[in-house]
DRENNU-54278 format. One record per residue: y, x, z of N, C-alpha, C in turn. Coordinates in nm, 3 decimals. Atoms other than C-alpha are relative to their C-alpha. Layout:
BEGIN
> Y  X  Z  Y  X  Z  Y  X  Z
...
% end
This chain:
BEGIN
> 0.094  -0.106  0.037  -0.416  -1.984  0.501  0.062  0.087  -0.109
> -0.027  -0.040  0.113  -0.331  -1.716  0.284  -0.089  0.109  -0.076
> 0.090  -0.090  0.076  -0.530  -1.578  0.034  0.074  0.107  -0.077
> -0.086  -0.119  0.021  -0.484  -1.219  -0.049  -0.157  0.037  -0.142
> 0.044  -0.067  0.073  -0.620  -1.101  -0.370  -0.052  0.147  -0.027
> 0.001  -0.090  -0.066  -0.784  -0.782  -0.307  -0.077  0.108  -0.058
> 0.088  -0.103  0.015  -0.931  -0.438  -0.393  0.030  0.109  0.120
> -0.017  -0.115  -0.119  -0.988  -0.148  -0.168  0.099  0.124  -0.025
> -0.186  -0.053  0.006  -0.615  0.010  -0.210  0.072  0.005  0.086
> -0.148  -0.028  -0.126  -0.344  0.189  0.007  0.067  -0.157  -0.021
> -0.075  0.164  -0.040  -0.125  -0.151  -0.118  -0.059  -0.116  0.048
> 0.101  0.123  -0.062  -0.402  -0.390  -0.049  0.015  0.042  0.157
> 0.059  0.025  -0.164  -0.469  -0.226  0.292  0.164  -0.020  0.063
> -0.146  0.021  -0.055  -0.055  -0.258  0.388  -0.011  -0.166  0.038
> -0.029  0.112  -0.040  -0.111  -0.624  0.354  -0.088  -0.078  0.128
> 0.155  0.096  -0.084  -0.501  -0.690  0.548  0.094  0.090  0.138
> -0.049  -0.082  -0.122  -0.291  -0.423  0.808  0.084  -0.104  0.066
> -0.123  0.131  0.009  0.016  -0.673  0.827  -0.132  -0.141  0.097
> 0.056  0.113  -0.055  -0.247  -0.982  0.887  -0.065  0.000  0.115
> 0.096  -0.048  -0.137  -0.490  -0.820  1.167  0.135  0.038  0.101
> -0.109  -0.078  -0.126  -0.156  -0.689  1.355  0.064  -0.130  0.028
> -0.097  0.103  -0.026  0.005  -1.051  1.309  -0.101  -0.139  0.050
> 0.072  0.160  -0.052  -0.300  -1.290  1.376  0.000  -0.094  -0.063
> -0.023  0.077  0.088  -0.234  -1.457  1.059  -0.160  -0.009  -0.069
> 0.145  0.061  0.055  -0.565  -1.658  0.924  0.022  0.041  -0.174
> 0.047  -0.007  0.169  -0.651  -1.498  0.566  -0.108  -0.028  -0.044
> 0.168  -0.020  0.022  -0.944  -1.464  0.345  0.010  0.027  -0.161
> -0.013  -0.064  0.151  -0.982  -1.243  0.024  -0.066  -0.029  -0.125
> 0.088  0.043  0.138  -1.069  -1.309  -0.325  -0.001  0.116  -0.076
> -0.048  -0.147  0.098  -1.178  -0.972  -0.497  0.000  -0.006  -0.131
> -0.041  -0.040  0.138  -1.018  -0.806  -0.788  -0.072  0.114  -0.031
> 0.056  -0.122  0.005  -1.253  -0.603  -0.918  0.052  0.098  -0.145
> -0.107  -0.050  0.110  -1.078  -0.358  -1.118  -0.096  0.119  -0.063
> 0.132  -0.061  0.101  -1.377  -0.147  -1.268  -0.037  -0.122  -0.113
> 0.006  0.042  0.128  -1.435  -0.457  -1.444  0.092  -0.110  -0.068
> -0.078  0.086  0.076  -1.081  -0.577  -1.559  0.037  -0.118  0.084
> -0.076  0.116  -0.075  -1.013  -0.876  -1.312  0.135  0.033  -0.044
> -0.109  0.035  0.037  -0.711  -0.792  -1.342  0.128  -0.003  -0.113
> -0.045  0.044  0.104  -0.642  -0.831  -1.691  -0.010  -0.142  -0.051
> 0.008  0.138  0.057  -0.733  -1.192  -1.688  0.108  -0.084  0.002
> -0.095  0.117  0.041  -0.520  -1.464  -1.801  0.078  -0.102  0.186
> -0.049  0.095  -0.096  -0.530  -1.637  -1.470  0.058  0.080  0.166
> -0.043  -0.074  -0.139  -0.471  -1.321  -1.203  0.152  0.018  -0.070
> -0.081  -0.053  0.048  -0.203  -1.227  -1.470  0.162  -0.167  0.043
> -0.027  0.089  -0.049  -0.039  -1.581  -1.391  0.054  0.043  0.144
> -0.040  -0.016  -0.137  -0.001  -1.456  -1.039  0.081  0.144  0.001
> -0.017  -0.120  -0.022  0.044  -1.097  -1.072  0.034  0.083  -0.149
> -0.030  -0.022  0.154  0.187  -1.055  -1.442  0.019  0.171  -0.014
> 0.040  -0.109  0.066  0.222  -0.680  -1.412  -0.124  0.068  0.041
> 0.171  -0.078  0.015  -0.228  -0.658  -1.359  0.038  0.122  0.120
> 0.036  -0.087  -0.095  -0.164  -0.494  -1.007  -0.032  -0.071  0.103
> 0.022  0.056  -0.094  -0.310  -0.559  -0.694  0.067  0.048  0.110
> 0.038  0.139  -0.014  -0.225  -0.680  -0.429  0.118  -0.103  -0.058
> -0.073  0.045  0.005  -0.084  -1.021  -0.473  -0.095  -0.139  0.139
> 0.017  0.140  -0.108  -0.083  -1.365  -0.203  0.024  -0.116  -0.065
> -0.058  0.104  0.009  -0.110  -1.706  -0.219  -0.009  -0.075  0.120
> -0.041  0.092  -0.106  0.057  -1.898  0.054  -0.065  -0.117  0.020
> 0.046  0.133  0.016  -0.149  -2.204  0.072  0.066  -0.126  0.087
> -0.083  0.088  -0.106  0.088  -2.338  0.375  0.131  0.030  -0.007
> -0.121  -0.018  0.004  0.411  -2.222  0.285  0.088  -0.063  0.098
> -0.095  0.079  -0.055  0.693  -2.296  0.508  0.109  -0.094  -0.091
> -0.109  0.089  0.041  0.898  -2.593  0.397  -0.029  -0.033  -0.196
> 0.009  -0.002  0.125  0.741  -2.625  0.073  -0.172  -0.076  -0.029
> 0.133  0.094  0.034  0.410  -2.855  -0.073  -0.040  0.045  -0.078
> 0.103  -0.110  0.061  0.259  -2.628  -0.289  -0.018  0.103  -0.031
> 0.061  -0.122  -0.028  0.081  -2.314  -0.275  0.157  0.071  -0.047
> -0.119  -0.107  0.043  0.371  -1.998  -0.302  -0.096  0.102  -0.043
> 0.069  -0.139  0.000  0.229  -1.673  -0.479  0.139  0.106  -0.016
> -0.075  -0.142  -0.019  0.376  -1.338  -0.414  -0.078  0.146  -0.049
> 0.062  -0.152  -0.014  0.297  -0.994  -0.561  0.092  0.082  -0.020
> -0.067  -0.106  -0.111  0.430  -0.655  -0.481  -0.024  -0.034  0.128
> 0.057  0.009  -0.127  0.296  -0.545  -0.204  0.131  0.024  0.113
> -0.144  -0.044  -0.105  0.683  -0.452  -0.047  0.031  -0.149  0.010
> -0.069  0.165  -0.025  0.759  -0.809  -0.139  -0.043  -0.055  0.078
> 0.087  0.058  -0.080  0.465  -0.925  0.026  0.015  -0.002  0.125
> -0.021  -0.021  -0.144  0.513  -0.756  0.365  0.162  -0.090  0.020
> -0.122  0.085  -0.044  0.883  -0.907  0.368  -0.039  -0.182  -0.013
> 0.011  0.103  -0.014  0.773  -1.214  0.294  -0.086  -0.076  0.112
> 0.097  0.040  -0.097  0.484  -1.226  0.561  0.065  0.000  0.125
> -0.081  0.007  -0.119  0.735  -1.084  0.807  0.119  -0.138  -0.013
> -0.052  0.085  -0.011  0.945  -1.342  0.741  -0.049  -0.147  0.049
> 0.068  0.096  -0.065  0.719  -1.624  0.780  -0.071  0.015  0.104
> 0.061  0.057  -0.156  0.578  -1.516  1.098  0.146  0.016  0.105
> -0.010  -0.086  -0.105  0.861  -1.352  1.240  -0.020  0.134  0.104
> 0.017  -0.136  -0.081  0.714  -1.031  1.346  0.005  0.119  -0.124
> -0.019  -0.150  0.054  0.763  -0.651  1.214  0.100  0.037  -0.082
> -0.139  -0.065  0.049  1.085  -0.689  1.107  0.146  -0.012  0.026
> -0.141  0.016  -0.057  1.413  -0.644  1.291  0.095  -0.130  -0.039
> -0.131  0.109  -0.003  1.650  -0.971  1.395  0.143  0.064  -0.045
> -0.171  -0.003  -0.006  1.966  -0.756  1.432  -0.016  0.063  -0.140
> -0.007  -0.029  0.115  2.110  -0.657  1.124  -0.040  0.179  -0.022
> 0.049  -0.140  0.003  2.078  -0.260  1.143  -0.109  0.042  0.009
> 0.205  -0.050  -0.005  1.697  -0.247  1.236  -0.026  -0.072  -0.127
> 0.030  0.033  0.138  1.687  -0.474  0.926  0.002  0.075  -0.100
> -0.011  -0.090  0.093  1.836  -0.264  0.721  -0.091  0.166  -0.010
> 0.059  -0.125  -0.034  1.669  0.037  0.835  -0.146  -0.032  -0.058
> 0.163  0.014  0.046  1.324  -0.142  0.774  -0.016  -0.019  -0.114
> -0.037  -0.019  0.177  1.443  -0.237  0.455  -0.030  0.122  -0.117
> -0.036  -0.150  0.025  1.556  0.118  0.350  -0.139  0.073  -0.029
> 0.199  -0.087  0.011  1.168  0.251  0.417  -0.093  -0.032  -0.001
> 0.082  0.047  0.023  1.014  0.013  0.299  0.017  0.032  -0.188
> -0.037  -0.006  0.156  1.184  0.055  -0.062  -0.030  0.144  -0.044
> 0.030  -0.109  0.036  1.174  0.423  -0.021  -0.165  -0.009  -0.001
> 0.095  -0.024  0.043  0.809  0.388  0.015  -0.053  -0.027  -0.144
> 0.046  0.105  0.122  0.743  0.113  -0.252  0.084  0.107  -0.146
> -0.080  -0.017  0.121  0.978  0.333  -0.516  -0.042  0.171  0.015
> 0.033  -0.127  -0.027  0.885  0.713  -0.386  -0.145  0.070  0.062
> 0.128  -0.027  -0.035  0.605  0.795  -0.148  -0.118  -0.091  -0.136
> 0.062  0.075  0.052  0.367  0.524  -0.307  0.024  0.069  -0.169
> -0.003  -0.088  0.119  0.423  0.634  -0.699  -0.040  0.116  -0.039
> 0.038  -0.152  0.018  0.458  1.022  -0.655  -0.131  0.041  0.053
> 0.154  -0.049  -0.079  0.085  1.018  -0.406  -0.070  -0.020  -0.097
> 0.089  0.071  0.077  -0.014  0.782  -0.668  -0.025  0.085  -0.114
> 0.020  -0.118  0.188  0.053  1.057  -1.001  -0.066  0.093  0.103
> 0.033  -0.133  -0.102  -0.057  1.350  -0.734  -0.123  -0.048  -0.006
> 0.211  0.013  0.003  -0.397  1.187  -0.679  -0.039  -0.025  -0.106
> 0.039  0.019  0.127  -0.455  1.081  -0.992  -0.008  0.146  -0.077
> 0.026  -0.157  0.043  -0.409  1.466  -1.131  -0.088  0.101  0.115
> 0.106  -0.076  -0.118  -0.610  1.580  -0.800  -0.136  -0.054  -0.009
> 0.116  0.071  -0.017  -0.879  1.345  -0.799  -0.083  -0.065  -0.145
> 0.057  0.042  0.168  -0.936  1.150  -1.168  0.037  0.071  -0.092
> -0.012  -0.056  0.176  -0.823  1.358  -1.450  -0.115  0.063  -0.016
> 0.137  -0.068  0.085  -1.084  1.452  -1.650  0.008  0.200  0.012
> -0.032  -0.177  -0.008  -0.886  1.796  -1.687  0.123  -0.005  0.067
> -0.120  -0.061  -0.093  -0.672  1.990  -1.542  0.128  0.032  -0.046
> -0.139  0.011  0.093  -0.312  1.997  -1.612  0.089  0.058  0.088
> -0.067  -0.100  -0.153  -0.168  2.266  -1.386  0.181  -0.047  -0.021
> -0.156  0.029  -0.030  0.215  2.154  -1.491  0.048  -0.134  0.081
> 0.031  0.160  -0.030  0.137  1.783  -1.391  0.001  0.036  0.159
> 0.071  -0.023  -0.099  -0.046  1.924  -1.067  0.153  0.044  0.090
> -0.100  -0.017  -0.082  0.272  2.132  -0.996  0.092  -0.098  0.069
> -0.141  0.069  -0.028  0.548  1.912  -1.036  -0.092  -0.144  0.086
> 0.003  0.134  -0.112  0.359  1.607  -0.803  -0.060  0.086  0.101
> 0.051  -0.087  -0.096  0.219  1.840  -0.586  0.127  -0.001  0.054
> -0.104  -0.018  -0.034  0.568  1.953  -0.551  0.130  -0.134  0.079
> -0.070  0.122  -0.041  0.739  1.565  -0.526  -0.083  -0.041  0.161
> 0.120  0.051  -0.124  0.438  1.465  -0.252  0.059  0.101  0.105
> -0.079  -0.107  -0.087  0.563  1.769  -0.057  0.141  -0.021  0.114
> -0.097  -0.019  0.000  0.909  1.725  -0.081  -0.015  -0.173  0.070
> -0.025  0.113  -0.050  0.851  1.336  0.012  -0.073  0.004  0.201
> 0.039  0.005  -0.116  0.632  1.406  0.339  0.118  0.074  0.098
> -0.138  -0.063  -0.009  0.939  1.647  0.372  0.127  -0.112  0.097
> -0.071  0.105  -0.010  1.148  1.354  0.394  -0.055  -0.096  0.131
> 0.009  0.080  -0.091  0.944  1.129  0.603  -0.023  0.074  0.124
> 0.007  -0.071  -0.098  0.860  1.431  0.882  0.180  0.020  0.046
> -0.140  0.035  -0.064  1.255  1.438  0.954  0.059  -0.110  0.027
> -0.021  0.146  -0.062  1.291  1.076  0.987  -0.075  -0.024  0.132
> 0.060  -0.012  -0.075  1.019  1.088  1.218  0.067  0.092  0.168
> -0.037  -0.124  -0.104  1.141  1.387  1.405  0.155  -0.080  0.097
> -0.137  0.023  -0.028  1.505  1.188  1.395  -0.034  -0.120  0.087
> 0.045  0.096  -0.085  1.354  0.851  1.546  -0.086  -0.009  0.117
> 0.099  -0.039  -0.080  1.053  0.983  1.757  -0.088  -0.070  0.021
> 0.053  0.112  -0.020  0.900  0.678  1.731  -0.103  -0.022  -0.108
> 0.095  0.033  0.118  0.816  0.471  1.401  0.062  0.083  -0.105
> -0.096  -0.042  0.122  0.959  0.515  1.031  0.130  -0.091  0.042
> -0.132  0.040  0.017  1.243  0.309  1.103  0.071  -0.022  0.092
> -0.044  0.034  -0.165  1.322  0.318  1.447  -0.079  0.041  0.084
> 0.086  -0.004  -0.129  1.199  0.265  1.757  -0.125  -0.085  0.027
> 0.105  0.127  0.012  1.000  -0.053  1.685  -0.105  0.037  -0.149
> 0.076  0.019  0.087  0.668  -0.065  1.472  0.034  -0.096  -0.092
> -0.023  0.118  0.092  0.747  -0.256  1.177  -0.106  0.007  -0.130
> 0.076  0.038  0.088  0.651  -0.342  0.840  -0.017  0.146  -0.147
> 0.003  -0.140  0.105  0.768  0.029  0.715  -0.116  0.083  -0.005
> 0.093  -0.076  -0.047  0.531  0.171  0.889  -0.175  -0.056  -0.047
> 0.123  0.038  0.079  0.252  -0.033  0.789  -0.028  0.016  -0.174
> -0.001  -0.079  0.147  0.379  0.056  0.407  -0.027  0.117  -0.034
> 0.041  -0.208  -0.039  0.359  0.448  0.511  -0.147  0.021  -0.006
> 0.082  -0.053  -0.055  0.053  0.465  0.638  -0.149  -0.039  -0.109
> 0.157  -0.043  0.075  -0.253  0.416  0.425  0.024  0.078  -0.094
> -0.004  -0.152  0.044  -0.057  0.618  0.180  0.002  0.115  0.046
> 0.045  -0.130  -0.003  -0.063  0.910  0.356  -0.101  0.042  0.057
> 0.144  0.033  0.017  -0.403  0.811  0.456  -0.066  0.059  -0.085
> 0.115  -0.120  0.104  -0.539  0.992  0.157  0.011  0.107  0.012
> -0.073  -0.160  -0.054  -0.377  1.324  0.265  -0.125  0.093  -0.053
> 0.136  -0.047  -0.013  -0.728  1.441  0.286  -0.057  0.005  -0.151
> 0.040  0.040  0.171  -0.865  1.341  -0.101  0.130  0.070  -0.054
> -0.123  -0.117  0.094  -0.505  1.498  -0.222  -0.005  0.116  0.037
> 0.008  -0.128  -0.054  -0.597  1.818  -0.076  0.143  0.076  0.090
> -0.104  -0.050  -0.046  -0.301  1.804  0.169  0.013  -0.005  0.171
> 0.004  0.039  -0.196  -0.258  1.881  0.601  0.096  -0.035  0.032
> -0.163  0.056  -0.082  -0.042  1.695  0.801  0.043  0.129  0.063
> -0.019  -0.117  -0.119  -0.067  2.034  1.026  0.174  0.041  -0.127
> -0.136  -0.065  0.041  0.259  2.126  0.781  0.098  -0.105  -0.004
> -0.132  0.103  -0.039  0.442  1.778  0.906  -0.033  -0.019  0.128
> 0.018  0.068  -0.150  0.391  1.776  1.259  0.063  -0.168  0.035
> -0.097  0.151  -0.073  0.628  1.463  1.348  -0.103  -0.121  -0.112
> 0.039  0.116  0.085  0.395  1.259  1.041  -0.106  0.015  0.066
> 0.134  -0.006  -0.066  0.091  1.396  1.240  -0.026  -0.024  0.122
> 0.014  0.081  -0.155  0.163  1.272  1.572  0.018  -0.143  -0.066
> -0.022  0.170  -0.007  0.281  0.929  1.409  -0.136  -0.081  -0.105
> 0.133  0.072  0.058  -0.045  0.874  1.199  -0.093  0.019  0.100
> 0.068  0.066  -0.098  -0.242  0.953  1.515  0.011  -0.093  0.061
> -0.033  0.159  -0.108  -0.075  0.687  1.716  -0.016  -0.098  -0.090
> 0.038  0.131  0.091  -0.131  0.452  1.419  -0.088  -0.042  -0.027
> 0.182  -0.027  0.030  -0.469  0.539  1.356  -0.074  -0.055  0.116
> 0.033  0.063  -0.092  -0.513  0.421  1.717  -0.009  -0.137  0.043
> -0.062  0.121  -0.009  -0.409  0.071  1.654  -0.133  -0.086  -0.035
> 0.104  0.029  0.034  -0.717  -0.133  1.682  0.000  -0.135  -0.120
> -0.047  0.108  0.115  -0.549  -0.414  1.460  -0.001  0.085  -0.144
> -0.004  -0.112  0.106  -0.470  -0.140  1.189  -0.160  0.071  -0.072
> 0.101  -0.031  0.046  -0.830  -0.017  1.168  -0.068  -0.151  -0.005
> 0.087  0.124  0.062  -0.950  -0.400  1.124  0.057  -0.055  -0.153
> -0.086  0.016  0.172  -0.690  -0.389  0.826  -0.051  0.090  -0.095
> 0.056  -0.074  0.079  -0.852  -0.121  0.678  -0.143  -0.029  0.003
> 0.127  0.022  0.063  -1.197  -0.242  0.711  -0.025  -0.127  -0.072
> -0.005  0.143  0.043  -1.121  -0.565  0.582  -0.052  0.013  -0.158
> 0.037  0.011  0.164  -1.340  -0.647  0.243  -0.058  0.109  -0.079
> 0.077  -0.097  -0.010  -1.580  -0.348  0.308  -0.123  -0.076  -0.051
> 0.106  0.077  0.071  -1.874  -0.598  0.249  0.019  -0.034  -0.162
> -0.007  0.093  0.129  -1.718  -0.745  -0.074  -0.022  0.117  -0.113
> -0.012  -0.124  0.113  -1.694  -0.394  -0.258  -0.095  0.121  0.055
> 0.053  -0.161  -0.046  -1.976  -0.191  -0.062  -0.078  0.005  -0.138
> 0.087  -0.064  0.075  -2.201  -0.165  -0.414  0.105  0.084  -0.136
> -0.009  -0.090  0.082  -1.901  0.022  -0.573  0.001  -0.042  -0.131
> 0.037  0.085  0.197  -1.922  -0.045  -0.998  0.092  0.129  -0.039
> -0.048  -0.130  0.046  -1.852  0.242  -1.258  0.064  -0.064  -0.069
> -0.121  0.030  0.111  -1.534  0.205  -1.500  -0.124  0.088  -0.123
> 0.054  -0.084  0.101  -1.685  0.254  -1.840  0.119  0.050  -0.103
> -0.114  -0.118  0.095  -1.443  0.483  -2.104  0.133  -0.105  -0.017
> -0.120  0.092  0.046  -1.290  0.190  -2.245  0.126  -0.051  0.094
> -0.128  0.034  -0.097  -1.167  0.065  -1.944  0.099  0.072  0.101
> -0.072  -0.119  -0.078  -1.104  0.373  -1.775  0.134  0.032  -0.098
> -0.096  -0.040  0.089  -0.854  0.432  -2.060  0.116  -0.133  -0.005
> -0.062  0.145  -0.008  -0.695  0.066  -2.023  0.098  0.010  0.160
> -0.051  0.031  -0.149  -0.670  0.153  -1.630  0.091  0.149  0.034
> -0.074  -0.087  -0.022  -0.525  0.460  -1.647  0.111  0.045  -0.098
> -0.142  -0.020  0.097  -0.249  0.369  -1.927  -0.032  0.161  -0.116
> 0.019  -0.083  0.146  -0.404  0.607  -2.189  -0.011  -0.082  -0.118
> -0.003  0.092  0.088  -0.330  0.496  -2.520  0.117  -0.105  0.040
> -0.129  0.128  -0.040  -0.147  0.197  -2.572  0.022  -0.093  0.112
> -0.014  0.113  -0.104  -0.265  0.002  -2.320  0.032  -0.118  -0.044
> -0.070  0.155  0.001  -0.154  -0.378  -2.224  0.130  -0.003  0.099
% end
């Protein structure tokens, strides 16, 4: 069984995406991050830099007690590894899935993440902020619409893998960042065909019950969660 630690997040949904596409038996324990879960002593134990998601293996292969994993890039390699599926045997599809899975985890993922955050939560407006991720978010869909165009397929090939399940709920917000695929065609044919995946939409509804009443961040913690101030 593996329990996935969970809030309703592009990285969270990469992993419930991963489990519904692989048939792997989970079951979530939420982090509710309006009120701090994950500053506690004992998520921090699992997930020492207070992000979600993280796993714990409760069956590990070849091993007698529980494994935890967080990073959500780590995660998907590690899930593909223990089942076997969504990530290339031969060495070159490896590497390839590799490659865009890191570019997500180190580029897409980050730059959507400052871009929405100055689109969607800032209090104010900070038109130099706005530019320059406006401008990176751009320049990265940029990037993944010619990979696309170059493979015709997934992000890393020809085969659906575990890149593609990293891609896709980030640019899932497209919409909330005030941005159209209509100016990446090749990302807008490959999020329809993904969007079609009836495994993929059970990954994204996964742990809709646990968080439908919502909870408001009050100042303090809004300032804790969005690294104003000193922070932890």
């Amino acid at each position: 069984m593996i329990e996935v630690l969970f809030a309703p997040t592009p990285n969270c949904w990469k992993i419930t995406i991963f489990l519904e596409e692989c048939g792997l038996p989970y079951r979530l324990t939420p982090v509710r991050l309006s009120q701090g879960d994950q500053y506690r002593p004992e998520f921090l134990e699992i997930s020492p830099n207070n992000r979600v998601p993280a796993i714990i293996d409760h069956a590990p292969i070849g091993a007698a007690a529980p494994l935890s994993v967080f990073e959500s890039g780590a995660i998907l390699i590690y899930l593909a590894e223990k089942t076997g599926r969504f990530l290339p045997k031969d060495l070159a599809g490896r590497i390839a899935t590799l490659e865009w899975v890191m570019w997500q985890m180190a580029g897409l993922g980050p730059m959507l993440g400052q871009h929405g955050h100055f689109v969607i939560y800032a209090q104010d407006e900070v038109p130099y902020a706005l530019d320059r991720f406006r401008g990176e978010a751009k320049r990265l869909y940029g990037v993944l619409d010619r990979q696309l165009a170059r493979t015709g397929a997934f992000v890393a090939g020809e085969d659906y893998t575990i890149a593609d399940m990293a891609c896709f709920p980030w640019v899932m917000t497209h919409k909330a960042q005030k941005l159209t695929l209509d100016d990446w065609p090749h990302v807008k044919d490959w999020f329809a065909r993904l969007r079609a995946r009836d495994a993929l939409q059970r990954g994204l509804a996964a742990g809709k019950a646990l968080f439908a009443s919502g909870g408001s961040m009050d100042p303090e913690m809004r300032k804790k969660f969005f690294g104003i101030g000193a922070g932890q």
